[in-house]
FIVO-174634 format. One record per residue (C-alpha): residue number from 1; residue in one letter; x, y, z. Coordinates in pm, 1 decimal. Each point is the difference from the previous one (the first is absolute). Layout:
# FIVO-174634
<num:NUM, residu:a, u:X, v:Y, w:Z>
...
//
This chain:
# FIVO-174634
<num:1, residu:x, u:-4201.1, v:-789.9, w:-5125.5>
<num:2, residu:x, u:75.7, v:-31.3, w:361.0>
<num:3, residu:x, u:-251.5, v:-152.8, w:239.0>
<num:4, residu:x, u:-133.3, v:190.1, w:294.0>
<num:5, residu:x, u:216.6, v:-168.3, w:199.7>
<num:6, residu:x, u:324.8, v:70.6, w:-162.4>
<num:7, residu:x, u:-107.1, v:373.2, w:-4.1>
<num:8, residu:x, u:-46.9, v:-22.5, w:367.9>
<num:9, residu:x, u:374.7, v:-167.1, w:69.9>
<num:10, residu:x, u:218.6, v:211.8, w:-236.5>
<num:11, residu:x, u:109.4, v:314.4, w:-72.9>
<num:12, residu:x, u:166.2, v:138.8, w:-311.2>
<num:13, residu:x, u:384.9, v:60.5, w:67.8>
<num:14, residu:x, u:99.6, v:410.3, w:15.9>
<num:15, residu:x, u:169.4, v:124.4, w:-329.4>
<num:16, residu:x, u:391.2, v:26.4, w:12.1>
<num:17, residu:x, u:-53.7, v:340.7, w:92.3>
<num:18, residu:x, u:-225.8, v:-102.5, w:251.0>
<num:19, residu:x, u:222.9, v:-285.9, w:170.1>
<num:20, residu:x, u:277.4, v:309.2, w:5.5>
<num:21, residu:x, u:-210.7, v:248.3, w:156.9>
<num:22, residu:x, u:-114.4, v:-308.8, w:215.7>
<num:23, residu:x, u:344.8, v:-96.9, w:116.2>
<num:24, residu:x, u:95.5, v:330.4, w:106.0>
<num:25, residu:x, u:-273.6, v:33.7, w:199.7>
<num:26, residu:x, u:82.0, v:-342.8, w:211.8>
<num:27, residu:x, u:360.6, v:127.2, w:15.8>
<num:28, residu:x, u:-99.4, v:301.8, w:134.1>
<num:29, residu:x, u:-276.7, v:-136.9, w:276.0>
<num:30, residu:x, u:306.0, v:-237.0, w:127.5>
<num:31, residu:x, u:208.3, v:308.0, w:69.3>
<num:32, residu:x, u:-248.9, v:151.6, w:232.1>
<num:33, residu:x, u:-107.6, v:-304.6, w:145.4>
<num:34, residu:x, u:397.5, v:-62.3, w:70.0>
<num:35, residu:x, u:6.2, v:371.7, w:192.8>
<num:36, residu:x, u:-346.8, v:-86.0, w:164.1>
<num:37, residu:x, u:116.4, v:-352.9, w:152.4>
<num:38, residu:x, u:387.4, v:131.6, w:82.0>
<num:39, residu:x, u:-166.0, v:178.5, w:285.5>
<num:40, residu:x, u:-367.9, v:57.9, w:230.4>
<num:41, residu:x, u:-169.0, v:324.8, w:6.8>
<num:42, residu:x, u:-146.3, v:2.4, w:340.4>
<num:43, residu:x, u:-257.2, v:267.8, w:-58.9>
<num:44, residu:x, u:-331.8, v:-199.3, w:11.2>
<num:45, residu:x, u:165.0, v:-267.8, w:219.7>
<num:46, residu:x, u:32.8, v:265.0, w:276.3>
<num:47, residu:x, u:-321.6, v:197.1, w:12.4>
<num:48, residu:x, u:-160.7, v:-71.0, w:311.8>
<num:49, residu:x, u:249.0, v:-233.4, w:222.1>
<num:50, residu:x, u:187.4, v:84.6, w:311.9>
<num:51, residu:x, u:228.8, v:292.1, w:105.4>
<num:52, residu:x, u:290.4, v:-179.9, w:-101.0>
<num:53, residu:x, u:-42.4, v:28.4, w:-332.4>
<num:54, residu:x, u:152.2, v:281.6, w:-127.8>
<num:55, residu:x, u:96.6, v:-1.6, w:-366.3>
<num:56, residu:x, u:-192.8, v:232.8, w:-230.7>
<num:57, residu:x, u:32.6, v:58.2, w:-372.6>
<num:58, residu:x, u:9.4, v:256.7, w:-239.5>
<num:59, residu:x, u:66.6, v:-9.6, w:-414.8>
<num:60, residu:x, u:63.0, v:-327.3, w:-94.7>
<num:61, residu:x, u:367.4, v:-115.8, w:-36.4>
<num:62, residu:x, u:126.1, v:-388.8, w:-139.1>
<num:63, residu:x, u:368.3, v:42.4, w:217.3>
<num:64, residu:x, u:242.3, v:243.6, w:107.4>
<num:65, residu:x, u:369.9, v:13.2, w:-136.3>
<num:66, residu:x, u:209.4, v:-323.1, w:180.9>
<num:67, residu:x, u:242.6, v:94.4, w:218.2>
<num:68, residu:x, u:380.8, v:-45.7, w:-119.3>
<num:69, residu:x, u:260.5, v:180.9, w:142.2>
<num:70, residu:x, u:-31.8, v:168.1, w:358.2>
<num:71, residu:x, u:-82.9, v:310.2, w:-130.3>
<num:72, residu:x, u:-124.3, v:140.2, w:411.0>
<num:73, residu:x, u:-293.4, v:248.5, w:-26.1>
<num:74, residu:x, u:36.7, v:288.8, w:242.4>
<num:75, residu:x, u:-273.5, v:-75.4, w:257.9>
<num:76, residu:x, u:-16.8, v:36.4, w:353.0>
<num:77, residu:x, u:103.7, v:-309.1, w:228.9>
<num:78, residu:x, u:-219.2, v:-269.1, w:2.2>
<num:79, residu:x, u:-212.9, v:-32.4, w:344.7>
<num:80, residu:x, u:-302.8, v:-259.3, w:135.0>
<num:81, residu:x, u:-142.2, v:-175.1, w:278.2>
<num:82, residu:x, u:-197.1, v:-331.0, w:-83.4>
<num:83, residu:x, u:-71.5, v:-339.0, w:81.5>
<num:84, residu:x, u:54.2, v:-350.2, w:-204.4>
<num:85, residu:x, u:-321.5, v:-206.3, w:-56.7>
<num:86, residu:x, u:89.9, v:-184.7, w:334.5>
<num:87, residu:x, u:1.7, v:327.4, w:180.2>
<num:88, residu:x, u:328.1, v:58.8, w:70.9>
<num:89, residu:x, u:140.1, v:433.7, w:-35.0>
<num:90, residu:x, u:194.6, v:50.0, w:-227.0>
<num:91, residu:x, u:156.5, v:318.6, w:-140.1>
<num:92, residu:x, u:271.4, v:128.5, w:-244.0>
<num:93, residu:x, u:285.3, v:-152.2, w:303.8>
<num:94, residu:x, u:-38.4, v:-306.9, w:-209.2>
<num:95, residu:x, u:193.8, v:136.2, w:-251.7>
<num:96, residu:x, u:319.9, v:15.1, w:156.5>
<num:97, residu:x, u:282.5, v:-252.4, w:-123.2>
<num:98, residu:x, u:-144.3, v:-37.9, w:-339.0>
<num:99, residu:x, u:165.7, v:125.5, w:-294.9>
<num:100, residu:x, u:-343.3, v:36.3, w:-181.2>
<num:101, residu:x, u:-379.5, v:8.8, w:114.6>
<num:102, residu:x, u:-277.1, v:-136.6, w:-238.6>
<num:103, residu:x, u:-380.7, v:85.2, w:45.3>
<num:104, residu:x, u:-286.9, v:-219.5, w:-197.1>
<num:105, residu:x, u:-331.5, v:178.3, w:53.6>
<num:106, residu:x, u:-240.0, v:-272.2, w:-100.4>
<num:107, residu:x, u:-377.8, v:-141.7, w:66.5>
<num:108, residu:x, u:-156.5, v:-341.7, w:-25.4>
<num:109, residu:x, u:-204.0, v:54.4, w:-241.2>
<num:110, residu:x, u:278.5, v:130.1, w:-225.8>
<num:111, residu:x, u:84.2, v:-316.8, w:-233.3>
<num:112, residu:x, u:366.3, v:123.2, w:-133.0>
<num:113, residu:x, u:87.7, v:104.8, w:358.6>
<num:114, residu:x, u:-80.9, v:-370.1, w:128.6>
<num:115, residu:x, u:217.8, v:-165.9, w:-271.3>
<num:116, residu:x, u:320.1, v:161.7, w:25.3>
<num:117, residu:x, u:-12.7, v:-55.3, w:437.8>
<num:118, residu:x, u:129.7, v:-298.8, w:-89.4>
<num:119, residu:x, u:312.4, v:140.5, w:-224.6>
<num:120, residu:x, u:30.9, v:319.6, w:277.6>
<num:121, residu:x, u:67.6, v:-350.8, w:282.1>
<num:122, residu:x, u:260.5, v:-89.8, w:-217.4>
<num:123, residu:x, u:173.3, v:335.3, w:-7.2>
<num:124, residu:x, u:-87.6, v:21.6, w:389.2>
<num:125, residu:x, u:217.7, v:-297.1, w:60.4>
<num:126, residu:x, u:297.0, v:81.1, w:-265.3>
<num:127, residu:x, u:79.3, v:337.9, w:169.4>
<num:128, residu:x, u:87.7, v:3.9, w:294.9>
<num:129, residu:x, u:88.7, v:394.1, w:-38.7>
<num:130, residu:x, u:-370.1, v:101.9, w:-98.0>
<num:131, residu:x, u:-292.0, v:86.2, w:171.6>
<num:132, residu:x, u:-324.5, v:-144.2, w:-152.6>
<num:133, residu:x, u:-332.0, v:165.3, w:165.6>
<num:134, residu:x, u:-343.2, v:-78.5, w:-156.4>
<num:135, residu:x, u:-237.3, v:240.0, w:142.3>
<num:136, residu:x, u:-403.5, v:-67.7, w:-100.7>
<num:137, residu:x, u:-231.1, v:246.6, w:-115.5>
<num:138, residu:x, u:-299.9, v:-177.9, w:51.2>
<num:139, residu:x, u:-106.8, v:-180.0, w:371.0>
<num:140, residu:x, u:-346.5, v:-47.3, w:-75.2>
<num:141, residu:x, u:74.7, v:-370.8, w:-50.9>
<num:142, residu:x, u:323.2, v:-123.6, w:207.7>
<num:143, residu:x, u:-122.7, v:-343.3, w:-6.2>
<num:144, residu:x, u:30.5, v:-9.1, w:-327.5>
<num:145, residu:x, u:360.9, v:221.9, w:9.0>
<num:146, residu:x, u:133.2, v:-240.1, w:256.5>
<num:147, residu:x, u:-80.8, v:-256.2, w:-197.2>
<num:148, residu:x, u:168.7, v:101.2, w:-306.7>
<num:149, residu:x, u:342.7, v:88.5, w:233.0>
<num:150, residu:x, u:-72.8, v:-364.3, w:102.0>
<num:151, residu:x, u:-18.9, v:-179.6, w:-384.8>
<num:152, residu:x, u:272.7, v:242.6, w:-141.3>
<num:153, residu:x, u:230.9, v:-132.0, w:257.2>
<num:154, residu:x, u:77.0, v:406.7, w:177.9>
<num:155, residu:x, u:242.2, v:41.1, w:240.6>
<num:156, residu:x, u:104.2, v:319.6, w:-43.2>
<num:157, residu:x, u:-189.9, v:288.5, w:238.0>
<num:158, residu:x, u:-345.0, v:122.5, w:-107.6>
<num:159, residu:x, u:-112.2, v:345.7, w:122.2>
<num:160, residu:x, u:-281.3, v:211.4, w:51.0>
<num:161, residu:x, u:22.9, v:333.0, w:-177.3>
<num:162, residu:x, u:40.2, v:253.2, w:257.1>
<num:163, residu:x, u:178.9, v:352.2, w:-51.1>
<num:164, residu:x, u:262.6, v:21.8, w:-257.9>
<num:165, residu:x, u:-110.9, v:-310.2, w:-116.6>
<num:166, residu:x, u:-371.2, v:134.9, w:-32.5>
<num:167, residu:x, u:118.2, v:248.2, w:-209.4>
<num:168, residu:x, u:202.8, v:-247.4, w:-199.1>
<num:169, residu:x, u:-318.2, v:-140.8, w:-62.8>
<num:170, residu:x, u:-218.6, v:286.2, w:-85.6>
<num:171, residu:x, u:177.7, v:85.7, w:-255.1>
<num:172, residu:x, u:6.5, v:-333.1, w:-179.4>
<num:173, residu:x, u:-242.9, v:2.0, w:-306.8>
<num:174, residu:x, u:70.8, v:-411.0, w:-43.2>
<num:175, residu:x, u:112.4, v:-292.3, w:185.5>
<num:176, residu:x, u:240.7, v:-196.0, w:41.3>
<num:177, residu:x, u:220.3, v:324.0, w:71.9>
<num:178, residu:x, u:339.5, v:-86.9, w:88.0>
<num:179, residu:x, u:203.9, v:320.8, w:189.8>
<num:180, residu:x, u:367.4, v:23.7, w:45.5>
<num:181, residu:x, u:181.9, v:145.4, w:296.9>
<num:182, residu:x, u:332.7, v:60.2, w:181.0>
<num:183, residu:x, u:51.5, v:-142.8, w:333.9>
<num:184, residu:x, u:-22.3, v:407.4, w:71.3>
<num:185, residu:x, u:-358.2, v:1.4, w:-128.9>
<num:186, residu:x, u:100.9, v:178.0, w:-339.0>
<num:187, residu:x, u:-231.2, v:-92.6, w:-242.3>
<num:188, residu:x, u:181.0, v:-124.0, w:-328.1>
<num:189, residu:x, u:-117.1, v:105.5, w:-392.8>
<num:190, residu:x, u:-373.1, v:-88.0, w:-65.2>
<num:191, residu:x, u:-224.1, v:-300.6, w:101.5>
<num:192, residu:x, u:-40.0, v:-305.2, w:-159.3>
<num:193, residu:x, u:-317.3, v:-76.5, w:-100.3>
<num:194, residu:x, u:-107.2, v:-343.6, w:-87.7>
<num:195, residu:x, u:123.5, v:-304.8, w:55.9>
<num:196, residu:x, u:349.3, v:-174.3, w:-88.6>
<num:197, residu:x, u:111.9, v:-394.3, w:-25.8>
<num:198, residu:x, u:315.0, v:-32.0, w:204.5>
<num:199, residu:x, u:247.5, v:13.3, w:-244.8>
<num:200, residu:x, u:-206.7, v:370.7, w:-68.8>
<num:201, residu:x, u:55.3, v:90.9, w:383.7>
<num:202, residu:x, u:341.8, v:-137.3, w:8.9>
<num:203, residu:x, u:122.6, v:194.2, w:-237.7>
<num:204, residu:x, u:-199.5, v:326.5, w:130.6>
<num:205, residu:x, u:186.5, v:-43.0, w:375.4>
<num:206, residu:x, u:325.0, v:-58.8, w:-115.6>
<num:207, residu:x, u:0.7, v:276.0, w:-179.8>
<num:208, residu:x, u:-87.1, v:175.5, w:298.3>
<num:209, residu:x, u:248.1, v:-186.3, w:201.8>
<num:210, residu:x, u:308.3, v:87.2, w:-235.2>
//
Protein backbone atom coordinates (compact mmCIF):
# COMPACT_ATOMS: atom_id res chain seq x y z
CA UNK A 1 0.00 0.00 0.00
CA UNK A 2 1.05 3.46 -0.80
CA UNK A 3 1.96 5.90 1.95
CA UNK A 4 0.16 9.15 2.38
CA UNK A 5 2.73 10.72 0.83
CA UNK A 6 2.93 8.87 -2.37
CA UNK A 7 -0.91 9.36 -2.65
CA UNK A 8 -0.34 13.02 -2.34
CA UNK A 9 2.57 13.15 -5.31
CA UNK A 10 1.00 10.83 -7.96
CA UNK A 11 -1.67 10.35 -10.03
CA UNK A 12 -2.84 7.27 -11.90
CA UNK A 13 -2.01 7.62 -15.75
CA UNK A 14 -5.48 8.14 -18.11
CA UNK A 15 -6.53 4.86 -19.94
CA UNK A 16 -5.45 4.62 -23.71
CA UNK A 17 -8.68 5.97 -24.43
CA UNK A 18 -8.13 8.56 -22.10
CA UNK A 19 -4.48 9.70 -23.29
CA UNK A 20 -6.42 9.82 -26.96
CA UNK A 21 -9.22 11.86 -25.93
CA UNK A 22 -6.43 13.76 -23.91
CA UNK A 23 -4.21 14.46 -26.87
CA UNK A 24 -6.82 15.79 -28.97
CA UNK A 25 -7.77 18.07 -26.63
CA UNK A 26 -4.00 19.70 -26.33
CA UNK A 27 -3.96 19.64 -30.16
CA UNK A 28 -6.92 21.40 -30.34
CA UNK A 29 -6.18 24.25 -27.43
CA UNK A 30 -2.77 24.94 -29.55
CA UNK A 31 -4.85 25.77 -32.60
CA UNK A 32 -6.77 28.48 -30.92
CA UNK A 33 -4.09 29.68 -28.94
CA UNK A 34 -2.08 29.91 -32.48
CA UNK A 35 -5.25 32.23 -33.93
CA UNK A 36 -5.38 34.10 -30.48
CA UNK A 37 -1.49 35.09 -30.43
CA UNK A 38 -1.30 35.66 -34.56
CA UNK A 39 -3.12 38.85 -33.78
CA UNK A 40 -4.58 41.56 -30.66
CA UNK A 41 -8.16 42.16 -30.20
CA UNK A 42 -8.20 45.67 -29.03
CA UNK A 43 -11.64 45.65 -27.51
CA UNK A 44 -10.88 45.87 -23.72
CA UNK A 45 -7.52 47.57 -24.46
CA UNK A 46 -9.50 50.57 -25.83
CA UNK A 47 -12.39 51.23 -23.51
CA UNK A 48 -11.83 54.40 -21.93
CA UNK A 49 -8.51 56.08 -23.58
CA UNK A 50 -8.24 59.07 -25.80
CA UNK A 51 -10.05 60.22 -29.01
CA UNK A 52 -7.54 58.73 -31.05
CA UNK A 53 -8.41 55.52 -30.57
CA UNK A 54 -10.70 54.42 -32.90
CA UNK A 55 -10.87 50.70 -33.59
CA UNK A 56 -14.01 48.87 -32.47
CA UNK A 57 -14.96 45.22 -32.77
CA UNK A 58 -17.66 43.13 -33.61
CA UNK A 59 -17.92 38.95 -33.97
CA UNK A 60 -14.80 37.59 -33.38
CA UNK A 61 -12.54 36.73 -36.40
CA UNK A 62 -8.68 34.79 -36.17
CA UNK A 63 -7.54 36.62 -39.88
CA UNK A 64 -8.85 37.72 -43.05
CA UNK A 65 -7.92 36.02 -46.49
CA UNK A 66 -3.96 37.24 -47.43
CA UNK A 67 -3.72 39.26 -50.15
CA UNK A 68 -2.18 37.65 -53.50
CA UNK A 69 -2.80 39.00 -56.64
CA UNK A 70 -3.97 42.76 -57.12
CA UNK A 71 -7.32 41.90 -57.34
CA UNK A 72 -8.47 46.25 -56.89
CA UNK A 73 -11.80 46.56 -54.98
CA UNK A 74 -14.03 49.25 -56.46
CA UNK A 75 -13.89 51.98 -53.78
CA UNK A 76 -13.79 55.53 -53.94
CA UNK A 77 -10.24 57.34 -53.97
CA UNK A 78 -8.47 57.28 -50.99
CA UNK A 79 -8.40 60.86 -49.07
CA UNK A 80 -6.81 62.21 -45.41
CA UNK A 81 -5.26 64.90 -43.63
CA UNK A 82 -2.96 63.90 -40.59
CA UNK A 83 0.07 64.40 -38.80
CA UNK A 84 3.23 61.93 -37.98
CA UNK A 85 4.00 61.46 -34.23
CA UNK A 86 6.49 64.47 -34.61
CA UNK A 87 3.69 66.61 -35.86
CA UNK A 88 4.35 67.06 -39.17
CA UNK A 89 0.73 67.06 -41.97
CA UNK A 90 0.60 64.68 -43.84
CA UNK A 91 -2.04 63.49 -46.33
CA UNK A 92 -2.67 60.96 -49.18
CA UNK A 93 0.13 63.50 -51.49
CA UNK A 94 2.57 61.13 -49.96
CA UNK A 95 1.59 58.60 -52.11
CA UNK A 96 2.75 59.85 -55.24
CA UNK A 97 5.87 58.07 -56.95
CA UNK A 98 5.27 54.81 -55.28
CA UNK A 99 4.24 51.88 -57.11
CA UNK A 100 2.50 50.47 -53.91
CA UNK A 101 1.31 51.99 -50.45
CA UNK A 102 1.32 49.75 -47.25
CA UNK A 103 -0.69 50.67 -44.01
CA UNK A 104 0.12 48.76 -40.45
CA UNK A 105 -2.58 49.82 -37.99
CA UNK A 106 -0.99 48.76 -34.75
CA UNK A 107 -0.84 49.63 -30.75
CA UNK A 108 1.78 49.15 -28.10
CA UNK A 109 0.25 47.03 -26.24
CA UNK A 110 -0.34 44.67 -29.17
CA UNK A 111 2.57 41.92 -28.74
CA UNK A 112 2.46 40.38 -32.52
CA UNK A 113 2.28 43.96 -33.90
CA UNK A 114 5.64 44.90 -31.94
CA UNK A 115 7.53 41.81 -33.26
CA UNK A 116 7.14 41.92 -36.83
CA UNK A 117 8.22 46.20 -36.76
CA UNK A 118 11.31 44.85 -36.89
CA UNK A 119 10.74 42.48 -40.18
CA UNK A 120 8.25 45.55 -41.73
CA UNK A 121 12.14 47.88 -41.30
CA UNK A 122 13.55 45.37 -43.32
CA UNK A 123 10.99 45.51 -46.09
CA UNK A 124 11.04 49.47 -45.56
CA UNK A 125 14.63 49.51 -46.61
CA UNK A 126 14.50 46.68 -49.52
CA UNK A 127 11.85 48.66 -51.53
CA UNK A 128 12.52 51.49 -52.52
CA UNK A 129 9.09 51.47 -54.70
CA UNK A 130 6.76 50.98 -51.53
CA UNK A 131 5.22 53.06 -49.18
CA UNK A 132 5.26 51.71 -45.56
CA UNK A 133 2.84 53.87 -43.11
CA UNK A 134 2.20 52.57 -39.54
CA UNK A 135 -0.63 54.49 -38.22
CA UNK A 136 -1.49 53.82 -34.15
CA UNK A 137 -4.73 53.18 -32.78
CA UNK A 138 -4.00 53.78 -29.38
CA UNK A 139 -2.17 57.36 -27.96
CA UNK A 140 -2.99 56.90 -24.51
CA UNK A 141 0.64 55.91 -23.90
CA UNK A 142 3.17 57.50 -26.62
CA UNK A 143 5.95 57.18 -24.28
CA UNK A 144 5.68 53.90 -24.35
CA UNK A 145 4.83 53.88 -28.51
CA UNK A 146 7.87 56.01 -29.07
CA UNK A 147 9.71 53.86 -27.32
CA UNK A 148 8.91 50.77 -29.08
CA UNK A 149 9.56 52.83 -32.72
CA UNK A 150 12.85 53.50 -30.84
CA UNK A 151 13.92 49.52 -29.83
CA UNK A 152 12.38 48.12 -33.14
CA UNK A 153 14.74 50.29 -34.99
CA UNK A 154 11.46 52.43 -37.22
CA UNK A 155 12.23 54.61 -39.76
CA UNK A 156 9.54 54.44 -41.82
CA UNK A 157 6.54 57.30 -41.16
CA UNK A 158 4.10 56.72 -38.30
CA UNK A 159 0.67 58.43 -38.51
CA UNK A 160 -2.17 59.45 -36.63
CA UNK A 161 -5.45 58.05 -37.90
CA UNK A 162 -7.31 60.84 -39.29
CA UNK A 163 -10.06 60.55 -42.15
CA UNK A 164 -9.75 57.76 -44.55
CA UNK A 165 -7.39 56.37 -42.37
CA UNK A 166 -9.94 56.57 -39.34
CA UNK A 167 -12.15 54.66 -41.19
CA UNK A 168 -9.44 52.21 -42.13
CA UNK A 169 -9.28 51.75 -38.63
CA UNK A 170 -12.80 51.44 -37.52
CA UNK A 171 -13.36 48.84 -39.34
CA UNK A 172 -10.49 46.69 -38.15
CA UNK A 173 -11.75 43.90 -35.72
CA UNK A 174 -7.74 42.94 -34.94
CA UNK A 175 -4.38 44.33 -35.08
CA UNK A 176 -1.69 44.28 -36.68
CA UNK A 177 -3.87 45.14 -39.90
CA UNK A 178 -1.80 45.57 -42.83
CA UNK A 179 -3.84 47.61 -45.96
CA UNK A 180 -2.76 47.72 -49.50
CA UNK A 181 -3.10 50.64 -51.87
CA UNK A 182 -2.29 52.16 -55.30
CA UNK A 183 -0.32 55.25 -55.47
CA UNK A 184 -4.09 56.44 -56.71
CA UNK A 185 -5.48 55.52 -53.29
CA UNK A 186 -7.28 52.27 -54.66
CA UNK A 187 -7.53 50.00 -52.04
CA UNK A 188 -6.22 46.43 -53.13
CA UNK A 189 -8.15 42.79 -52.18
CA UNK A 190 -8.67 42.41 -48.34
CA UNK A 191 -6.48 43.30 -45.26
CA UNK A 192 -3.99 41.42 -43.75
CA UNK A 193 -4.48 40.66 -40.45
CA UNK A 194 -1.76 39.51 -38.22
CA UNK A 195 1.57 39.60 -38.35
CA UNK A 196 4.24 38.18 -40.97
CA UNK A 197 8.25 37.37 -40.64
CA UNK A 198 9.89 39.05 -43.60
CA UNK A 199 10.26 36.39 -45.83
CA UNK A 200 6.01 36.34 -45.13
CA UNK A 201 5.89 40.18 -46.18
CA UNK A 202 8.33 39.77 -48.91
CA UNK A 203 6.60 37.52 -50.60
CA UNK A 204 3.07 39.37 -49.93
CA UNK A 205 4.62 42.85 -51.73
CA UNK A 206 6.09 41.32 -54.51
CA UNK A 207 3.27 39.85 -55.37
CA UNK A 208 1.76 43.09 -55.33
CA UNK A 209 4.61 44.62 -57.12
CA UNK A 210 4.50 42.09 -60.18
Amino acid sequence: MKSTAELQTSRALPGRSGREALRLFIRLLMLCLAGILAACSPASALSGNSGNAVIQTSAPETTAPETSAPEEAAQKLFSFRTTDLDGNPVDESIFEGYDLVMLNFWAYWCSPCVQEMPELEKIHREYPNLLLLGVIVDDSDMQETRSILKNTGVTYPVLYPEGDLAKLADNCQYIPATFFLRPNGMLIGEPVVGGKDYSGWKKTVEGLLK
